[in-house]
Residue, then its C-alpha position, 0 to 999 in steps of 0.5 A: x500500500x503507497x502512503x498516499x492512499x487512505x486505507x479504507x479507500x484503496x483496499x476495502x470500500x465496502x467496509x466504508x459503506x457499512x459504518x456510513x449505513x451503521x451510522x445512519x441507522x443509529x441516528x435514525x433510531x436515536x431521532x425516532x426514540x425521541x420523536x415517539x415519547x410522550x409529550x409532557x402535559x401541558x406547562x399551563x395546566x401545570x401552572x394553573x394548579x398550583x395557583x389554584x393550591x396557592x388561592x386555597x392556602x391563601x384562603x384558609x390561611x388567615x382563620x388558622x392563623x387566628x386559631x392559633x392565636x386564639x390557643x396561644x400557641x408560639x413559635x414551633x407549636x404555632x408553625x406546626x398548628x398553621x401547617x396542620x391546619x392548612x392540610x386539614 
């Protein structure tokens, strides 16, 4: 074999022929994996329902909070109350 030649070019072209065809076929499966999942649902319903949470803890917030005051409860205590609270 000169030094001039490539040796995929000059003794086996075939061989040259069989990675591009392994190639294509892996990146065909890699593309089509990918364009075949589930689409994730839909970042506004996401939104809406944690809006929708954070209007109902807003809501219910300031009745626990008065029920906490109204026991007297302190610091930790009162924290957890309004946590339980705010659950229930």
């Amino acid at each position: 074999m000169r030094s001039d030649q490539h040796p995929l070019k000059a003794e086996r072209p075939m061989s040259r022929i069989a990675c591009v065809l392994a190639a294509i076929i892996i990146a065909g499966t890699l593309t089509a994996g990918t364009a075949c999942a589930q689409n994730p649902p839909a970042a506004t319903s996401i939104a809406a329902d944690r809006a929708a949470k954070a209007a109902a803890i807003r809501k219910k917030l300031p009745a626990c909070k008065r029920q906490a005051t109204a026991q007297a409860l302190h610091l930790l205590e009162r924290r957890e109350f309004v946590r339980r609270c705010l659950r229930s």
